[in-house]
N, CA, C and O atoms as a DFTB+ gen file, in Angstrom:
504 C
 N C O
     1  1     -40.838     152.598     131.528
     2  2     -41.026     151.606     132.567
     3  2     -41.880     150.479     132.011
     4  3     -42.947     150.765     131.468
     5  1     -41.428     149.045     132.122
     6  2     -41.627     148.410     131.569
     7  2     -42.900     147.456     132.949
     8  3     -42.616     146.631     133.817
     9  1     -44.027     147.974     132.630
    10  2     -44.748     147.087     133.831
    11  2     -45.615     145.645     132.757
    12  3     -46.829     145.580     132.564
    13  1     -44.814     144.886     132.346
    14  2     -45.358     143.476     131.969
    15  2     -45.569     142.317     132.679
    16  3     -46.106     142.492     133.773
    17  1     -45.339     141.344     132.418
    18  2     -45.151     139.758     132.808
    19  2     -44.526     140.012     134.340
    20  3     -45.388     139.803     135.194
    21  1     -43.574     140.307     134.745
    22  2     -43.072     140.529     135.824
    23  2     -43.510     141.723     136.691
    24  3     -42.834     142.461     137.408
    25  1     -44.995     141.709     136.395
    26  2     -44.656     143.068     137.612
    27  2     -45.628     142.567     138.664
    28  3     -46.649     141.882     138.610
    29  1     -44.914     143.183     139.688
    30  2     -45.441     143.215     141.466
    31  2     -46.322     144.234     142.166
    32  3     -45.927     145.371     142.421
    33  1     -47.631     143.741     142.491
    34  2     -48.637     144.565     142.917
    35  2     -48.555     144.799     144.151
    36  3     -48.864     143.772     144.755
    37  1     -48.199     145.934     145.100
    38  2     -48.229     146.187     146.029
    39  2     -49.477     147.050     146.971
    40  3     -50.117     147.884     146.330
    41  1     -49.762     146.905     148.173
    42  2     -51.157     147.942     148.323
    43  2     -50.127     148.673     149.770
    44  3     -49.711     147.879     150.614
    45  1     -49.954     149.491     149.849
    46  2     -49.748     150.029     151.313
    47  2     -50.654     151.080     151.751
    48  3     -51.172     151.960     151.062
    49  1     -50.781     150.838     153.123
    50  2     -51.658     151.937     154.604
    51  2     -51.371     152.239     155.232
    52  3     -50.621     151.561     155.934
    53  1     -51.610     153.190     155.477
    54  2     -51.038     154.392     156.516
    55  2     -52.119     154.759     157.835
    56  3     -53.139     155.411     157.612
    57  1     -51.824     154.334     159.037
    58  2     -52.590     154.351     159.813
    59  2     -52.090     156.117     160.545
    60  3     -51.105     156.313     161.257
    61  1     -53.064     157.135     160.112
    62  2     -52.864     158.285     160.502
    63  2     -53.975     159.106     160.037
    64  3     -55.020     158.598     159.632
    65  1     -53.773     160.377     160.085
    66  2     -54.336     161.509     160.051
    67  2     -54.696     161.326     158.367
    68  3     -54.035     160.710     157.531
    69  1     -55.868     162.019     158.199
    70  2     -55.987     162.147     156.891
    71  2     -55.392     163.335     155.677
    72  3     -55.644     164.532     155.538
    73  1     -54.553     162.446     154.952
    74  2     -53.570     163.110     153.925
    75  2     -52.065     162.627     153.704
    76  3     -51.143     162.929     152.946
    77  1     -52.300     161.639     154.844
    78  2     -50.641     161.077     154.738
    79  2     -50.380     160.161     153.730
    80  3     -49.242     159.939     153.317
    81  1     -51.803     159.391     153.142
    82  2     -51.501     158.411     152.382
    83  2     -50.958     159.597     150.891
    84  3     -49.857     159.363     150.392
    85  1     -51.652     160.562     150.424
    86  2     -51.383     161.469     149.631
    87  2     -49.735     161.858     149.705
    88  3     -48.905     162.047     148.815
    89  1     -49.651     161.886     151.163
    90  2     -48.459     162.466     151.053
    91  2     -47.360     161.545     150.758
    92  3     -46.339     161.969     150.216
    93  1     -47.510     160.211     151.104
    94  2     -46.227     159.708     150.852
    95  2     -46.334     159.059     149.083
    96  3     -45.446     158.547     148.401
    97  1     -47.831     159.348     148.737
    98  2     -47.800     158.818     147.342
    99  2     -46.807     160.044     146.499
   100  3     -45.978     159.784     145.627
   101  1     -47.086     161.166     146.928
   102  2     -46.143     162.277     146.056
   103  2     -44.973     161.921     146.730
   104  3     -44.074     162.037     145.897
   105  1     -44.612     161.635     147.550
   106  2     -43.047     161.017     147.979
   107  2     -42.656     160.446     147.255
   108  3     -41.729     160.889     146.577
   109  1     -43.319     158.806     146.980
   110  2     -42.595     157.677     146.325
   111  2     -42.691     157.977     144.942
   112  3     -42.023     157.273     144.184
   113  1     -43.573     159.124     144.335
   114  2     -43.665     159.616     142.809
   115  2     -42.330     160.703     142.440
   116  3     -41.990     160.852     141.266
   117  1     -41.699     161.355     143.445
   118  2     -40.754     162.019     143.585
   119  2     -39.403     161.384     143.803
   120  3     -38.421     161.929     143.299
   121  1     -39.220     159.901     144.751
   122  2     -38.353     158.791     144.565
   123  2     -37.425     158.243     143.054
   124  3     -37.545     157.115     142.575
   125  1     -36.577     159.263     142.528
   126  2     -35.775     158.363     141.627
   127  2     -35.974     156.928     141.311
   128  3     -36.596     156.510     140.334
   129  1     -35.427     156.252     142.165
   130  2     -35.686     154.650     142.370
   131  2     -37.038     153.757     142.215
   132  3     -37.291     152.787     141.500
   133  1     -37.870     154.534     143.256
   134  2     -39.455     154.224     142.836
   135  2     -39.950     154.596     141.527
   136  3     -40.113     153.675     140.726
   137  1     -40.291     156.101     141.066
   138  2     -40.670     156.091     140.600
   139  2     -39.987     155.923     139.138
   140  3     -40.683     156.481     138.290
   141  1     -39.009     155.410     138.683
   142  2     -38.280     154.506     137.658
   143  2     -39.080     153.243     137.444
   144  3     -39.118     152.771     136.308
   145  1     -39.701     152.673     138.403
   146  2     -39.818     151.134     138.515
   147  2     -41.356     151.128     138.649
   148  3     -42.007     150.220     138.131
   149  1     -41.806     151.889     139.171
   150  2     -43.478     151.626     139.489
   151  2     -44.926     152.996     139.342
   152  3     -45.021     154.191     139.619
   153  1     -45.558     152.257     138.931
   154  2     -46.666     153.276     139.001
   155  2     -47.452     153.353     140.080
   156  3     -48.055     152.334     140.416
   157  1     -47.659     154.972     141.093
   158  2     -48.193     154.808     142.132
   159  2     -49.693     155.312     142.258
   160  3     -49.941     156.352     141.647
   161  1     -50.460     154.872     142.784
   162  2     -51.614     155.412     142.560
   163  2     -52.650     155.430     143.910
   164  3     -52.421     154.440     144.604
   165  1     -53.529     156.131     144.365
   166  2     -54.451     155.656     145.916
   167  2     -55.708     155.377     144.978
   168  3     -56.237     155.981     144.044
   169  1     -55.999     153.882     145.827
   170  2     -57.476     153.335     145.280
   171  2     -58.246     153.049     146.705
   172  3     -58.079     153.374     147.880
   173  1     -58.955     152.450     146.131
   174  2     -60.008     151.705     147.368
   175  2     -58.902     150.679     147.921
   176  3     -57.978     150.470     147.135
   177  1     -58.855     150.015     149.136
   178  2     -58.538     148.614     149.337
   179  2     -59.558     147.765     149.582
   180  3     -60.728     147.853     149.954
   181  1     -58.612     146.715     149.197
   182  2     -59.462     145.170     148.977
   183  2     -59.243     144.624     150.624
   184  3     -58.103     144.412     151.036
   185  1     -60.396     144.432     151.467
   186  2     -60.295     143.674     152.522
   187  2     -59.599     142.741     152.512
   188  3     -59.580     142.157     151.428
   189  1     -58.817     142.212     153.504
   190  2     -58.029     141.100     153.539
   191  2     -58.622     140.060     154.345
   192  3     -59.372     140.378     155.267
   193  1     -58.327     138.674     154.062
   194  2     -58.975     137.388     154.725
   195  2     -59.912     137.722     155.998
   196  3     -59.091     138.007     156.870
   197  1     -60.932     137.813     156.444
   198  2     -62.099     137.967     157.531
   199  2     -61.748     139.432     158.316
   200  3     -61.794     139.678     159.521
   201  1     -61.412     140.232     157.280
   202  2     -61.742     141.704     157.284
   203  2     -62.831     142.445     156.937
   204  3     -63.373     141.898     155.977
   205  1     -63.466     143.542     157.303
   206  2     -64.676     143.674     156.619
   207  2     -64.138     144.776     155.676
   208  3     -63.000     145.242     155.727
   209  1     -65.159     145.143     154.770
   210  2     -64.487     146.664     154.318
   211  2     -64.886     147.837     154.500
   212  3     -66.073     148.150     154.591
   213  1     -63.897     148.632     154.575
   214  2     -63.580     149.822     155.391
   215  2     -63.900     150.962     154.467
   216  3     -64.445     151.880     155.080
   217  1     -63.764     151.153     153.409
   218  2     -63.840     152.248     152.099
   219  2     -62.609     152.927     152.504
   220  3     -62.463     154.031     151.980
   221  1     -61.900     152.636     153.119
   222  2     -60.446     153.867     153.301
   223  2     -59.536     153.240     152.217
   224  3     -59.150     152.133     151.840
   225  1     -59.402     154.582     151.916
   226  2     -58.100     154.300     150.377
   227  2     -56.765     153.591     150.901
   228  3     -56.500     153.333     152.075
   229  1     -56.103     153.371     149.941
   230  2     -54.799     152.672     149.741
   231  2     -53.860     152.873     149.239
   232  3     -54.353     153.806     148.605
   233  1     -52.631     152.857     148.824
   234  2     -51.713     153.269     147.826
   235  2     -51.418     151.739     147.044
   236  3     -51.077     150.690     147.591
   237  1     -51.525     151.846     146.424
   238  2     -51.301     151.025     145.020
   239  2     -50.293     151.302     144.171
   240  3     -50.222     152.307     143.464
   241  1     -49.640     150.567     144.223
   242  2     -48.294     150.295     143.363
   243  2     -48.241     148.598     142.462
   244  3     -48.593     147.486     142.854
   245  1     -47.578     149.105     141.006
   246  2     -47.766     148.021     140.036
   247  2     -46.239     147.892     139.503
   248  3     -45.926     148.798     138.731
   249  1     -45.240     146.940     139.770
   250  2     -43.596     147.650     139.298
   251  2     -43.474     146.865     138.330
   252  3     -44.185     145.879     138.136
   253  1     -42.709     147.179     137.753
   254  2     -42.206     146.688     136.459
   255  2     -40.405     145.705     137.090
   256  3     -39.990     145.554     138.239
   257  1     -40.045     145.439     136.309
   258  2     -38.567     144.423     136.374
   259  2     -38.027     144.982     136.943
   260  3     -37.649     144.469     137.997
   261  1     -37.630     146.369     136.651
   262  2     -36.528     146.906     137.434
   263  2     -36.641     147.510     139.213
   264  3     -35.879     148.295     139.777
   265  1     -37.994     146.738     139.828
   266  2     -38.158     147.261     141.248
   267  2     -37.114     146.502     142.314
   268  3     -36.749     145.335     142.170
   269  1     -36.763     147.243     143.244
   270  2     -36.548     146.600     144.544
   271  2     -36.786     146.695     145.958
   272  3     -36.848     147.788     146.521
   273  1     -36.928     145.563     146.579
   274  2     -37.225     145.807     147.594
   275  2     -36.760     146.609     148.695
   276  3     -37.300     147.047     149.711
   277  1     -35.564     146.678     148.187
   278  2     -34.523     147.566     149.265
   279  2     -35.040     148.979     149.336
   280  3     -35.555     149.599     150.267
   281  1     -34.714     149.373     147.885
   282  2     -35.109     150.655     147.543
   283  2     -36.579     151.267     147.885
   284  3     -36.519     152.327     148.508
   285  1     -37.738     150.846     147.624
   286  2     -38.817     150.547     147.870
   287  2     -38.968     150.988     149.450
   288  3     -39.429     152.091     149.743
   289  1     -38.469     149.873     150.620
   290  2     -38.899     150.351     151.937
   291  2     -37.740     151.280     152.673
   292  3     -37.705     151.665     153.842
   293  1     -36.728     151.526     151.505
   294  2     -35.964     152.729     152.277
   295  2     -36.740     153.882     151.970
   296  3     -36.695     154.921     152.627
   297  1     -37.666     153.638     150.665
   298  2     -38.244     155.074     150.197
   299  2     -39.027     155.685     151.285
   300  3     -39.018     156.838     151.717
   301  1     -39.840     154.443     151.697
   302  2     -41.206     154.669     152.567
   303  2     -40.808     155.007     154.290
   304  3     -41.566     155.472     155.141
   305  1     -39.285     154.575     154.451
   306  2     -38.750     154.681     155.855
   307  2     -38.662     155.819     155.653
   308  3     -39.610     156.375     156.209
   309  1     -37.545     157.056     154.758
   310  2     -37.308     158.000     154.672
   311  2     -38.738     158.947     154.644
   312  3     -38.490     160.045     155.142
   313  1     -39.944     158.847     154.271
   314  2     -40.934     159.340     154.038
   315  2     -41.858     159.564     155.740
   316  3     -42.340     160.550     156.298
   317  1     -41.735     157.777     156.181
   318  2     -41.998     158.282     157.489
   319  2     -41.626     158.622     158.351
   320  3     -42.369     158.675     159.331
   321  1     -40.196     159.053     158.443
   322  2     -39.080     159.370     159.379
   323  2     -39.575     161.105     158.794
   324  3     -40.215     161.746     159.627
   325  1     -39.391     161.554     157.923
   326  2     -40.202     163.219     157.808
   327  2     -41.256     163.334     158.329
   328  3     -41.478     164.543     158.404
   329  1     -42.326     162.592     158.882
   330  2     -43.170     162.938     159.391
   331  2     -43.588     163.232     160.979
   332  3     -43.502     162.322     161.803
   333  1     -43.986     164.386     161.302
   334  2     -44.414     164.818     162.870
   335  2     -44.712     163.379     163.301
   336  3     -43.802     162.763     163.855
   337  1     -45.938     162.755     163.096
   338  2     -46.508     161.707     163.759
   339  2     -45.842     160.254     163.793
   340  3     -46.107     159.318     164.549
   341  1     -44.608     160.352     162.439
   342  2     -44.284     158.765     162.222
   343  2     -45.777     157.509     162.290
   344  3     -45.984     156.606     163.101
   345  1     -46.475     157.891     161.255
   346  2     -47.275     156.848     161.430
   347  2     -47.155     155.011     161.078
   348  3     -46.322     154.736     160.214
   349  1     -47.548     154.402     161.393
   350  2     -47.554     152.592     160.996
   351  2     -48.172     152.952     159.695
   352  3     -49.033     153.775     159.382
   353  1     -47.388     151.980     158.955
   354  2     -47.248     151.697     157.938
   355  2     -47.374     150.790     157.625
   356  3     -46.469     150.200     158.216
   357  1     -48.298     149.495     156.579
   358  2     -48.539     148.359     156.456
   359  2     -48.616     148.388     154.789
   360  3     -49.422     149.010     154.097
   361  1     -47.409     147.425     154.318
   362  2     -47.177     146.966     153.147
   363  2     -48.035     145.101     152.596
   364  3     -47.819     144.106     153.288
   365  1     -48.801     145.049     151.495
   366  2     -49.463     144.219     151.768
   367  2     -48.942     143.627     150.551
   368  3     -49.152     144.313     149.550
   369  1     -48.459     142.781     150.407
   370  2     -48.188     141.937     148.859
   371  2     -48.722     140.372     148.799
   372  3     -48.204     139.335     149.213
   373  1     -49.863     140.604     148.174
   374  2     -50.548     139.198     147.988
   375  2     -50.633     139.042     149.692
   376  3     -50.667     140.000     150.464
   377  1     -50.662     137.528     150.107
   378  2     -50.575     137.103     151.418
   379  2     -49.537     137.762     152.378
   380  3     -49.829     138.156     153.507
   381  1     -48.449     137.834     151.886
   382  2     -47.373     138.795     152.640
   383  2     -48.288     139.672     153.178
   384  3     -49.388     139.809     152.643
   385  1     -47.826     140.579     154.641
   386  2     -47.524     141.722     155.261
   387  2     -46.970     141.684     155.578
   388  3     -46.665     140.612     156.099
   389  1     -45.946     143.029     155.695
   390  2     -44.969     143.460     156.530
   391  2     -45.303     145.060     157.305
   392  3     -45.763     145.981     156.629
   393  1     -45.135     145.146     158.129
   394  2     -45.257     146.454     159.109
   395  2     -44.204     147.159     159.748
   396  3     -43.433     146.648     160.560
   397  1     -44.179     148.503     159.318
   398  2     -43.170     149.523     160.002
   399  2     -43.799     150.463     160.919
   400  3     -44.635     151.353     160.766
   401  1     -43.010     149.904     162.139
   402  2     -43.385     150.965     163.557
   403  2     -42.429     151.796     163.946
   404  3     -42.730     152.930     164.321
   405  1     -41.355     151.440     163.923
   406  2     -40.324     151.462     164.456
   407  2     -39.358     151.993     163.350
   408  3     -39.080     153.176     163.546
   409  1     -38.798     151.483     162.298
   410  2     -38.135     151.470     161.728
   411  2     -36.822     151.225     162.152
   412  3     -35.864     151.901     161.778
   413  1     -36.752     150.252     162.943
   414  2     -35.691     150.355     163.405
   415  2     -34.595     149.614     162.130
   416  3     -35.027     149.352     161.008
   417  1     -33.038     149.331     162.579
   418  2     -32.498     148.395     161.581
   419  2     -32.902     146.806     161.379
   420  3     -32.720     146.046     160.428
   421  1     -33.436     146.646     162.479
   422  2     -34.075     145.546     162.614
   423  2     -35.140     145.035     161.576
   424  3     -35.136     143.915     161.066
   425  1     -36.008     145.990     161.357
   426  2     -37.333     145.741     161.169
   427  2     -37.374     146.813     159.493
   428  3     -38.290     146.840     158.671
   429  1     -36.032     147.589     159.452
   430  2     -36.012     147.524     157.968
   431  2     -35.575     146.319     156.970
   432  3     -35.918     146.033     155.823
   433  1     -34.599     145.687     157.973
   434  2     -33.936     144.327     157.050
   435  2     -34.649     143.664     156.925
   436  3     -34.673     143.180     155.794
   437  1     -35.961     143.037     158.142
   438  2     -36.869     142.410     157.813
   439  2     -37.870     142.436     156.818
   440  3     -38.377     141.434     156.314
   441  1     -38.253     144.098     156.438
   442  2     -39.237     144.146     155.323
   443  2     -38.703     143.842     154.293
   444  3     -39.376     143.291     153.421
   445  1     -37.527     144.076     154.121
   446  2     -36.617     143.914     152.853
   447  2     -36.572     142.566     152.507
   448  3     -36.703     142.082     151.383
   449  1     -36.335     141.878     153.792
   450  2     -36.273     140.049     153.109
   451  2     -37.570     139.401     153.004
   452  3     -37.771     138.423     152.284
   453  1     -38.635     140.080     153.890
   454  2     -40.025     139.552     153.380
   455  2     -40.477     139.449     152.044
   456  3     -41.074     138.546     151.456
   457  1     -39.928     140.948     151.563
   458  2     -40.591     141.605     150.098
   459  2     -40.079     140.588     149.196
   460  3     -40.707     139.925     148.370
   461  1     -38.395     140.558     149.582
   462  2     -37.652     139.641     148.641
   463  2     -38.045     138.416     148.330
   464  3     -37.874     137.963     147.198
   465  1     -38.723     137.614     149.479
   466  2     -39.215     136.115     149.372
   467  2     -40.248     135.873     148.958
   468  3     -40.587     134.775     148.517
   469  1     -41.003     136.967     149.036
   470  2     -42.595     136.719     148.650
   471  2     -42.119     137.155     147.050
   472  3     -42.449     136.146     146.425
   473  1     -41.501     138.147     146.012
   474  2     -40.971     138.042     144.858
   475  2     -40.276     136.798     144.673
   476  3     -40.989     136.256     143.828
   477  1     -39.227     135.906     144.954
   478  2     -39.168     135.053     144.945
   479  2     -39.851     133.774     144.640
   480  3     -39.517     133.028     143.720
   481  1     -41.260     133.471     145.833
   482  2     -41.984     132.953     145.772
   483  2     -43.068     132.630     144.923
   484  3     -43.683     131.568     144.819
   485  1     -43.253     134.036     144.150
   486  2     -44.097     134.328     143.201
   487  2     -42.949     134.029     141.126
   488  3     -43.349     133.979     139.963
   489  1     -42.058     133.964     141.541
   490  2     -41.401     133.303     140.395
   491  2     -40.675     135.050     140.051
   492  3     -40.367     135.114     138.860
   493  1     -40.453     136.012     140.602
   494  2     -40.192     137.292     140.202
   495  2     -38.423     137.379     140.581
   496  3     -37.659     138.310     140.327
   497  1     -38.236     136.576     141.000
   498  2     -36.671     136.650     141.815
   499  2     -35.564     136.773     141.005
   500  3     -35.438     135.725     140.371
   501  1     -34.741     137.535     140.745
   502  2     -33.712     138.215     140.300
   503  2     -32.546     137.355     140.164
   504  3     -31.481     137.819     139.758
């Protein structure tokens, strides 16, 4: 896996019980697709614009060329669709967020074209 010049830093949170962020990190490390493309890891998060900080971990992801967005939030839909609680889910890329409540088809296509534009935007676009 080639994580150089092109790769995309992602942070996602899991608003739930404690262990879910664990759990979906061994998910997306178990993901064919993901884990081909990215290294996953839980760190601290970085507060976002007039947030304070919280010390609650994060999942951290760094992808290399071959990531996508598609693949990526089908991983994390399928991950929270296994779960009792279905918890919210918040994907943070640079200024981007995108949020899964629902998962509906709606609001998967949407994360998908967010992810895509903000890669785009950032000069990463395919």
């Amino acid at each position: 896996m080639d994580l150089g010049r092109a790769s995309v830093r992602l942070e996602v949170r899991v608003e739930s019980a404690a262990g879910e962020l664990w759990s979906l990190r061994g998910w997306l490390r178990a993901d064919p697709e993901v884990r081909g493309s990215a290294a996953v890891e839980v760190g601290g998060g970085v507060p976002g614009r007039g947030e304070m900080g919280t010390g609650l971990d994060v999942l951290q992801l760094v992808t290399g060329n071959g990531w996508s967005a598609a693949s990526f939030v089908l991983a994390v839909v399928a991950w929270r669709q296994s779960r009792p609680q279905r918890p919210r889910v918040e994907i943070r890329r640079g200024d981007t967020v995108v949020v899964l409540t629902d998962c509906s088809e709606e609001e998967i296509e949407r994360a998908v074209r967010v992810l895509d534009a903000a890669d785009a935007d950032e000069g990463g676009g395919r």
